[in-house]
Each structure stands twice: as structure tokens, then as C-alpha cells.
C-alpha positions as CSV (number, residue, x, y, z in Angstrom):
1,X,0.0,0.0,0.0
2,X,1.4,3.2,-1.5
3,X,2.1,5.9,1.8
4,X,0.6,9.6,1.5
5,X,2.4,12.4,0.9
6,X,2.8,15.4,3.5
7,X,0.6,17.6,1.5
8,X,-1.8,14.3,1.1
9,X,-2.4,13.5,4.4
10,X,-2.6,18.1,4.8
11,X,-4.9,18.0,2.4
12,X,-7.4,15.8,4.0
13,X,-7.7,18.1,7.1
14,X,-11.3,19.7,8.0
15,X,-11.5,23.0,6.5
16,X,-14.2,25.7,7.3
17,X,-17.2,26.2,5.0
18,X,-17.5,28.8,2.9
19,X,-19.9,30.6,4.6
20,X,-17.4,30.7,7.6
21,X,-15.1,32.0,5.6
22,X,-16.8,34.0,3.2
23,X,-15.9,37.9,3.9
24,X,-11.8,37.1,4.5
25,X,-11.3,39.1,1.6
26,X,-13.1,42.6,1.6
27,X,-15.3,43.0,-1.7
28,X,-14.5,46.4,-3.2
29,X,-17.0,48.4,-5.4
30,X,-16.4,48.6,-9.3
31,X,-17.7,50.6,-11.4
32,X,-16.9,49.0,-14.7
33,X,-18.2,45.5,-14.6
34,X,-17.5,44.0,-18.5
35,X,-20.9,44.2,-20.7
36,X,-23.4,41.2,-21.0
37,X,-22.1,41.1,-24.9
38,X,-18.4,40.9,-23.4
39,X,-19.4,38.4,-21.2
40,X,-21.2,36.3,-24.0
41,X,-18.2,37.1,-26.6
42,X,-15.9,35.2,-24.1
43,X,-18.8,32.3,-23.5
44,X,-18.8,32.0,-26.9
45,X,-15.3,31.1,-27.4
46,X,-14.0,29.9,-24.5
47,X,-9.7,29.6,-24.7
48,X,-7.5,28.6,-22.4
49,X,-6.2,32.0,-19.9
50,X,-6.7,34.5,-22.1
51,X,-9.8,36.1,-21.2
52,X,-10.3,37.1,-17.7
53,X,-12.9,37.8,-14.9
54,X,-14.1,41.1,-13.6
55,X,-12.2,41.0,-10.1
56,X,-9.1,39.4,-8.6
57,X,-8.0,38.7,-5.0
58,X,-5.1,40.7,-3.6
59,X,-2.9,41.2,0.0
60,X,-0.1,42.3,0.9
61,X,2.4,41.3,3.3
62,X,5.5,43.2,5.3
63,X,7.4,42.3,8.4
64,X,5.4,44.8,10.9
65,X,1.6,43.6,9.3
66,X,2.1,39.8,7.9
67,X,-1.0,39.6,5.5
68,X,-3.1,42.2,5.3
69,X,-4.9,44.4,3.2
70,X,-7.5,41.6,2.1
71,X,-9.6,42.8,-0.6
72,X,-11.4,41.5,-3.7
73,X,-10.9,44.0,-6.1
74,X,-11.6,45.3,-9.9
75,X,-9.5,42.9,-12.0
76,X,-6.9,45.3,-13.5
77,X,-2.8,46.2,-13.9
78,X,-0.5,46.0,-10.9
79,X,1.8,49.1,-10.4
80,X,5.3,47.0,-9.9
81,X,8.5,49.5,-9.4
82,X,11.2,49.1,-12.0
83,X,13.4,47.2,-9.1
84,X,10.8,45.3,-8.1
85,X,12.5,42.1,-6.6
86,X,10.8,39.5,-9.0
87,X,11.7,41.2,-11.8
88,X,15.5,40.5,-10.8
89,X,15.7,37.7,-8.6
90,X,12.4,35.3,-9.7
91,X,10.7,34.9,-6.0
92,X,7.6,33.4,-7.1
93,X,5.4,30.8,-6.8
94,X,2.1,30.1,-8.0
95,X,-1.0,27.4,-8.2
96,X,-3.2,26.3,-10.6
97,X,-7.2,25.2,-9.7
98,X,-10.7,25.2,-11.1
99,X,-13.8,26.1,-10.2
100,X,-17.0,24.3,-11.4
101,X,-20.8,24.8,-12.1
102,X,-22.9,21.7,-11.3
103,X,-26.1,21.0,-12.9
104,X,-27.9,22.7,-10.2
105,X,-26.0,26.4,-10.9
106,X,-24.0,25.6,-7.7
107,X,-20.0,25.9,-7.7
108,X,-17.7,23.9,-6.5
109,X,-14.0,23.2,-6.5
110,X,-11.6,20.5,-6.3
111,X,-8.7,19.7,-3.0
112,X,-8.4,23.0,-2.6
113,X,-6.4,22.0,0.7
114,X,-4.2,20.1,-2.0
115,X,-3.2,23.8,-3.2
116,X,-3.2,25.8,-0.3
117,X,-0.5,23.1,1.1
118,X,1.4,22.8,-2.0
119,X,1.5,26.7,-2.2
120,X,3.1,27.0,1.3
121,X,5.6,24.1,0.6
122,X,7.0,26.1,-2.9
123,X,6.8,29.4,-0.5
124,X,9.3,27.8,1.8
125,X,11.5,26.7,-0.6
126,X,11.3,30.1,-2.1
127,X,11.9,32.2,1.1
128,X,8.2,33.8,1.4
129,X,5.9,34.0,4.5
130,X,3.7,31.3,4.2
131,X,-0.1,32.2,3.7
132,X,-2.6,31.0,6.3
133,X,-4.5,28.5,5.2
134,X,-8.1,29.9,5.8
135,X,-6.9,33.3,4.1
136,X,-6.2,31.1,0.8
137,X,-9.3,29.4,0.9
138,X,-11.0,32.4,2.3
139,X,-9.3,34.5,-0.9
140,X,-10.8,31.6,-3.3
141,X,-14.4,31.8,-1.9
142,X,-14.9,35.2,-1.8
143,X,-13.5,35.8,-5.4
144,X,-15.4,33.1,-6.8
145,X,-18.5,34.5,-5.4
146,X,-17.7,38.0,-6.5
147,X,-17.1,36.2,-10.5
148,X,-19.8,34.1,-10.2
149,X,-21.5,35.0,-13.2
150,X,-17.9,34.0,-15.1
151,X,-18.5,30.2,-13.7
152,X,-19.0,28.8,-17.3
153,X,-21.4,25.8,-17.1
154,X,-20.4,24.4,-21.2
155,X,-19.0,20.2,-21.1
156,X,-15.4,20.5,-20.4
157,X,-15.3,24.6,-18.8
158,X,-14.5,25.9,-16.0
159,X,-13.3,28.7,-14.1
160,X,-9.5,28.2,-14.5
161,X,-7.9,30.1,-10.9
162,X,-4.6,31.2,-10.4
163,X,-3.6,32.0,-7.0
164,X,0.0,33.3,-7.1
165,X,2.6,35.5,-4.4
166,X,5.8,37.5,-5.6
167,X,8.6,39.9,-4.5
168,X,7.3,43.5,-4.7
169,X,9.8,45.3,-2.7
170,X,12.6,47.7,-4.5
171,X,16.1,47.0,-4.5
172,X,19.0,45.6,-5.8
173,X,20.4,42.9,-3.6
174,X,20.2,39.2,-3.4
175,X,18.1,38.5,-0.4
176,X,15.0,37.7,0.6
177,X,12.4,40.6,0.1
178,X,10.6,42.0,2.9
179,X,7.2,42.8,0.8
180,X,5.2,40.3,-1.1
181,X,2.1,40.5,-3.1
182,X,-0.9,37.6,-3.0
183,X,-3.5,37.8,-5.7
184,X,-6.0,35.3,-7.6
185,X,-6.8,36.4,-11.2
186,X,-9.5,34.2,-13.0
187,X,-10.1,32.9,-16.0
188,X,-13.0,31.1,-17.9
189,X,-12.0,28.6,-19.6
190,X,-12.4,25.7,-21.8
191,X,-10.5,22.5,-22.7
192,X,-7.0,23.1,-22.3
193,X,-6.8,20.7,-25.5
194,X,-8.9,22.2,-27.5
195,X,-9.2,18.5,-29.4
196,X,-9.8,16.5,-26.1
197,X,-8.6,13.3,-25.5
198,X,-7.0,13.6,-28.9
199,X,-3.5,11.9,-28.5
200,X,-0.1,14.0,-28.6
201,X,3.2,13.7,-29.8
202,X,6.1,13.9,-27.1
203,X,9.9,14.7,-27.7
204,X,12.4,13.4,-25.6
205,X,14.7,16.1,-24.9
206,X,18.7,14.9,-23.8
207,X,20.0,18.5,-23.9
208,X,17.9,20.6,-21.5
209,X,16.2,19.7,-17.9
210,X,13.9,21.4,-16.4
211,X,15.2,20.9,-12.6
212,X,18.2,19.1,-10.8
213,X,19.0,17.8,-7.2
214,X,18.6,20.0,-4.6
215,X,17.2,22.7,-7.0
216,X,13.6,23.8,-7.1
217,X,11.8,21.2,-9.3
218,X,9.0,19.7,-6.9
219,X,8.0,23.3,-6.2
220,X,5.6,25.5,-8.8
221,X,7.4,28.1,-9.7
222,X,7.9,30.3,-12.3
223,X,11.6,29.5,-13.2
224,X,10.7,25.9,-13.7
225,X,8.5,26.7,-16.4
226,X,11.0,29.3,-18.2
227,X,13.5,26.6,-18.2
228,X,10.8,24.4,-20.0
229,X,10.1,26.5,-23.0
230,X,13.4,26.5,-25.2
231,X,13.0,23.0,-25.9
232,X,9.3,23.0,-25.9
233,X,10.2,25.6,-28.5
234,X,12.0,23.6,-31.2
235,X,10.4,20.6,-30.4
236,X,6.9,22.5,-31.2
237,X,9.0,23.3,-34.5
238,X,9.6,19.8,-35.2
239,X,5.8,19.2,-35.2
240,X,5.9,17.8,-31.1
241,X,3.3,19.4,-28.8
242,X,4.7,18.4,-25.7
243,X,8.8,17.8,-23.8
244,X,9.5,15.5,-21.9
245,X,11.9,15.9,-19.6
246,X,15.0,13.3,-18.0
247,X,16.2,13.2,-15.0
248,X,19.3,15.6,-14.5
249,X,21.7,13.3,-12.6
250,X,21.8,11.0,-14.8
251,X,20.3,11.8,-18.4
252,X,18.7,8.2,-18.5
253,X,15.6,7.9,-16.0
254,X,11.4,9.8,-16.9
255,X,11.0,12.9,-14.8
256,X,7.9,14.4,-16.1
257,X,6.7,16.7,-19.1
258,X,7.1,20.6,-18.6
259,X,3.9,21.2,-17.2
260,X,2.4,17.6,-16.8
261,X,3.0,14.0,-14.7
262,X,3.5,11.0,-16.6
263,X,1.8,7.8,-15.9
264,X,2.7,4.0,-17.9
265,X,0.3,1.8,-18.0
266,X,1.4,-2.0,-18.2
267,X,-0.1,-4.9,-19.9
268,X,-1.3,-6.6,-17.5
269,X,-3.2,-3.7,-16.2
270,X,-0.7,-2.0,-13.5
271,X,0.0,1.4,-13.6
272,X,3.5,3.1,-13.4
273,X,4.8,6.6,-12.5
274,X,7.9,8.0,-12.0
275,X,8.5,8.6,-8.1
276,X,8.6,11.7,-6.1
277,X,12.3,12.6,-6.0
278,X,12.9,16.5,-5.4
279,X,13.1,17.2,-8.9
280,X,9.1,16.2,-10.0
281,X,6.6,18.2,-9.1
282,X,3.6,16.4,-6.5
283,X,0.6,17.5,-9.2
284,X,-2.6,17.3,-7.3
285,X,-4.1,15.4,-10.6
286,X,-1.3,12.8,-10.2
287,X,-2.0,12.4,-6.4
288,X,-6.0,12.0,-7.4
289,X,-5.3,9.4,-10.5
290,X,-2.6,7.4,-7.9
291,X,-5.3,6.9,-5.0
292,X,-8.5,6.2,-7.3
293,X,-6.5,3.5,-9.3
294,X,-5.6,2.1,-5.6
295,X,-9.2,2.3,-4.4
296,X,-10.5,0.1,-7.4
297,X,-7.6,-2.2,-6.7
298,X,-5.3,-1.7,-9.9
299,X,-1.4,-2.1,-8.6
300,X,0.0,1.0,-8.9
301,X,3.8,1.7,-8.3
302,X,6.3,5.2,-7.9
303,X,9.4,4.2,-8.9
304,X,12.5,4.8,-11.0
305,X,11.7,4.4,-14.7
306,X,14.5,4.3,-17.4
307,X,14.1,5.8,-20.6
308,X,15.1,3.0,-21.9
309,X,12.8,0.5,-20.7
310,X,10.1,2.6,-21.9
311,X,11.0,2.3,-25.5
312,X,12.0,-1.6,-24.9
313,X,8.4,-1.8,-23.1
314,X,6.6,-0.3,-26.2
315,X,8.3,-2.4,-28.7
316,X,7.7,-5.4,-26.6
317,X,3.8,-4.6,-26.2
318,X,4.5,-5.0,-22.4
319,X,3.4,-1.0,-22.0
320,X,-0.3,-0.7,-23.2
321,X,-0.3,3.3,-23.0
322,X,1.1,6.6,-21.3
323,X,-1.0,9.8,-20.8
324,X,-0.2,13.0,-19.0
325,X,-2.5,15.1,-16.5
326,X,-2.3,18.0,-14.6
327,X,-5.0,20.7,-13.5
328,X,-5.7,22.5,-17.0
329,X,-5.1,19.3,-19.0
330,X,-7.0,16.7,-16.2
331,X,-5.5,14.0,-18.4
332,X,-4.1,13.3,-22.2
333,X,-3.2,10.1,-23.9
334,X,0.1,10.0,-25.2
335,X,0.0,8.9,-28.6
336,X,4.1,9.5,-30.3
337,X,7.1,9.3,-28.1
338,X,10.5,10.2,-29.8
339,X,14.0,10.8,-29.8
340,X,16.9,11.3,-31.8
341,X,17.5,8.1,-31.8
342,X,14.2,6.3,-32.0
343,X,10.3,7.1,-32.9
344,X,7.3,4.8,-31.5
345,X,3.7,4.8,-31.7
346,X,2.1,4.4,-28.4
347,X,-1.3,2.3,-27.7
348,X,-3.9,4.5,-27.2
349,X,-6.7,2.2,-25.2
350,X,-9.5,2.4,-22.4
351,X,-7.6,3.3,-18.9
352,X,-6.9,6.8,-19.9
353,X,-9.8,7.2,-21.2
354,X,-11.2,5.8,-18.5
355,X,-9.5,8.1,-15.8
356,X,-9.9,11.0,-17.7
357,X,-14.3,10.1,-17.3
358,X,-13.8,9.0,-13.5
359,X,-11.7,12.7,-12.6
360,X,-14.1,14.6,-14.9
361,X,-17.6,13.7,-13.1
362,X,-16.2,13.9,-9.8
363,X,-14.9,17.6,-10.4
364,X,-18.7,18.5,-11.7
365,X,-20.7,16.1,-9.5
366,X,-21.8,13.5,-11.6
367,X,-20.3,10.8,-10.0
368,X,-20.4,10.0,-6.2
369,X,-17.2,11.9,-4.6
370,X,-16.6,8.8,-2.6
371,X,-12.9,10.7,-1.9
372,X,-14.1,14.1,-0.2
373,X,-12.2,15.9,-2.4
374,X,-15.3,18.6,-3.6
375,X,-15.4,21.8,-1.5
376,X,-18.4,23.8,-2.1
377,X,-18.2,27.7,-2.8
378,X,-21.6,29.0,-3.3
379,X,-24.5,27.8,-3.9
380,X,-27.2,28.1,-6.8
């Protein structure tokens, strides 16, 4: 039996309701609300984070006040000094969550606990005061019900949610800041594949990683991702839609792709994915697929997985399939997997499928949430 995680075992905590927490974050008037034919533009065509909601959660915090200064406010730009600390020295940190309308109008999200640990755990690493718990969830609540109207209610939408914290005081020195910024923007959103459970093609990159030991890979944060994109880059120019990424010590093992977990599944129906070793990042998608698959009794394993018994398990037929999943994506079969020295189809078949279906009707109630893992924002 596969042990939980820290931020597992965190997550499954009691949390307040909320209506207990409702009113953390101090709604502020605006006085330019988007038009109904905005709204319905956006409806319309719903992307992936590029169209935005009307407000966005925002505090502050400095040594004398911790976090303070809890609003909900017009959504809009941030005034950021040229010597702004992020801007030179890349404390940040951010999470990624949804929010969803159920067929009876009300709104719910998914282990929000999940992110409000993880957030703290990449704050740590990254030097920043830690956010209390109930002023996280309190921040999501209380923007969620001021954007409620933005809650799309479309197969496959959501309200994508970006909680994120960053340096904002001015100088030039490396050292921790003394002022940081919390806010929550929202999005509305659709698939983040626009062509579903269509499969992709992968590159296996040998010349860049992402993270190393000791470094800042099982954290989300922004640097991680900017060290993603080069090869993302020319691998998108070699007709690839997705990297993924080896281990750094020793350019041979599966760490993860640069914004998504990997799962193998095996032959005889046992599932595979690369274990938790500093340098992957604990997505609370792979933590959901890892404790459903144990719950309906499929063997399921974290361990070290070699490149190259990857390619000698698809040739073999011993791997049945690989898919990918993370919070925007939820899951995605992988369909191409290639180097420079060697090109394979992968099996596309039922499990992923399969997983994708179970996450899916959890996150918008149509399936029993046997797990806890729904927290209720407003209702109808």
C-alpha cells in the first residue's frame, strides 16, 4: 500500500465552509463590470487563460503587518517598481485550480487543501511567508463568489484560478524581500486541448532539464517553467506538442513533461509513474489518478523508470499506454514518443480514457465523490 504524501495526508484536514469563511477578503466596489455582450463574446469562445474575470483577489504582506490588506478587487494592472525584486531575482510561486458549475447552478472546486499546502511548501523553498490557510481558501471563496456569473457551465469549462505570491519590494540585492504580493486572477475557460482526449506527440529532450537535485523542481514556480520552454520551443517546431523531460543526474531515467506528470500503463493492467524525487513536481491530478486506481484495486507503483525500458516496453507490447495530467489538461493520452534516436507509436486504449471520465464527473458532481475531495463555494 502506496504511503501519503505530507501535503496528502494536509490536504485531508477539516476546513471551514464557505460561509465561515466568506468575507476574509473585503469585496470592493467597481464601477466597470465587463458588458453582457463581453461576457457572451468570451462564453462563446471559451480559450484557455486569455480572457479574464471582472475582479481578482489581492494582500499584501511586510514584516510589521504579515497579510493584510485583504480585498477583492476590480480585476486590473498591478503598479510593480522598475526594481521590483521579482523582476530580478524570480521569487515566485504560483497554483493552478478550477472552479466548477454543477447541474444545479452551484459551484464547487476541487482539493483546494491540495493547493493551499502545496503553495506553502513552494513558499518555503522560495523564502516567502507562508499564507494562512483559511486566508487562501478564504481568498478563493470570496472571489469566486464575486465572479460568479464568469463560472462557465459548457461540457469541459470551468473557471480556471490562479492563485499566485511574488517579491514587490525595491532594491537591488540578493536576499529575501521584505514585501510580497498575494492575488488570484480568474479565467474562464475551456478545454486546455482544444481537441480533447485527442493523443499528442512527445519529444524526448537529452540536452535541456527542467530541474536538478537540490534545485527547485517539486515546487511551482515560475523558473521551472522558463527553463521548460526553449525546448518546448524547437520541439513544437519539429511538429511535437509536448517535452518531456530526464532526469538531470543522470540523463537516463522519466522525470515528467514541462507542465504535466507521466503515468505507464502496463499490460497486464498495473499502472506506473515516476517517483517523487525532489526534482518532480507532487501534481494534485497525479495524487488523485494514484489513490482512485488504488481504491479500485489496480497495482500501482512510484518508482524509477528508465528511458530505456520505456521504448523496450513499447516495442515489446509489455506498455499498453502513457497519458499525461495535470489541473488544466486533467488527463491526455500519449500517442508519439520520440527521440533522436528512436520514434514509436504508443497504444492508445480504455484506462486513460477511463481516468480521464472517473476525474471529470467527480470535479462536476456526476459521479459519487466517494474521496471528499469537492469543496463547495456558493450555492445556486
Amino acid at each position: 500500500m502506496r504511503q501519503p504524501t505530507e501535503l496528502e495526508i494536509f490536504s485531508a484536514q477539516p476546513v471551514a465552509s464557505a460561509d465561515e469563511l466568506a468575507g476574509t477578503f473585503v469585496l470592493q466596489p467597481h464601477e466597470a463590470l465587463k458588458s453582457d455582450e463581453e461576457h457572451d463574446r468570451v462564453f462563446s469562445h471559451l480559450g484557455f487563460g486569455t480572457d479574464f474575470s471582472d475582479y481578482m483577489a489581492h494582500a499584501t504582506w511586510t514584516a510589521a503587518e504579515g497579510w493584510h490588506a485583504k480585498v477583492v478587487e476590480p480585476y486590473g494592472p498591478l503598479s510593480l517598481d522598475p526594481a521590483g525584486s521579482v523582476l530580478h531575482y524570480g521569487q515566485e510561486v504560483f497554483e493552478g485550480m478550477k472552479a466548477y458549475r454543477h447541474v444545479d447552478g452551484s459551484i464547487w472546486t476541487f482539493r483546494p487543501t491540495y493547493n493551499a499546502a502545496r503553495i506553502n511548501m513552494s513558499c518555503r523553498r522560495l523564502a516567502i511567508p507562508e499564507i494562512p490557510v483559511e486566508d487562501f481558501m478564504g481568498s478563493i471563496v470570496d472571489l469566486v463568489r464575486a465572479d460568479a456569473r464568469w463560472v462557465p457551465s459548457a461540457p469541459g469549462s470551468s473557471l480556471y484560478l490562479r492563485p499566485f505570491v511574488f517579491a514587490s519590494e525595491s532594491f537591488l540585492g540578493v536576499r529575501a524581500a521584505s514585501r510580497y504580493e498575494y492575488l488570484v486572477i480568474a479565467s474562464p475557460s475551456g478545454a486546455y486541448f482544444p481537441n480533447g482526449l485527442k493523443p499528442i506527440n512527445v519529444w524526448v529532450d537529452r540536452d535541456y532539464h527542467r530541474a536538478g537535485p537540490g534545485g527547485m523542481g517539486d515546487v511551482k514556480t515560475g523558473g521551472n517553467y522558463a527553463a521548460s520552454l526553449l525546448p518546448k520551443v524547437q520541439a513544437h517546431d519539429a511538429g511535437y506538442d509536448e517535452v518531456l523531460f530526464l532526469d538531470a543526474a543522470t540523463n537516463t531515467n522519466i522525470d515528467e513533461l514541462g507542465g504535466m506528470n507521466v503515468f505507464i500503463v502496463m499490460a497486464d493492467g498495473s499502472v506506473k509513474t515516476p517517483k517523487l524525487t525532489g526534482n518532480i513536481l507532487p501534481g494534485g491530478t497525479r495524487s488523485s489518478i494514484l489513490q482512485f486506481l488504488e481504491s479500485e484495486g489496480t497495482p500501482v507503483s512510484e518508482e524509477t523508470i528508465s528511458l530505456q525500458s520505456v521504448v523496450d516496453g513499447l516495442a515489446s507490447g509489455e506498455i499498453s499506454e502513457m497519458f499525461a495530467c495535470g489541473t488544466a489538461a486533467v488527463v491526455t493520452p500519449i500517442g508519439r514518443l520520440a527521440s533522436a534516436d528512436f520514434d514509436v507509436a504508443v497504444p492508445v486504449g480504455e484506462k486513460t480514457s477511463a481516468i480521464y471520465e472517473e476525474l471529470t464527473a467527480i470535479q462536476l458532481g456526476h459521479r459519487e465523490d466517494r474521496f471528499g475531495w469537492l469543496y463547495k463555494i456558493a450555492d445556486a
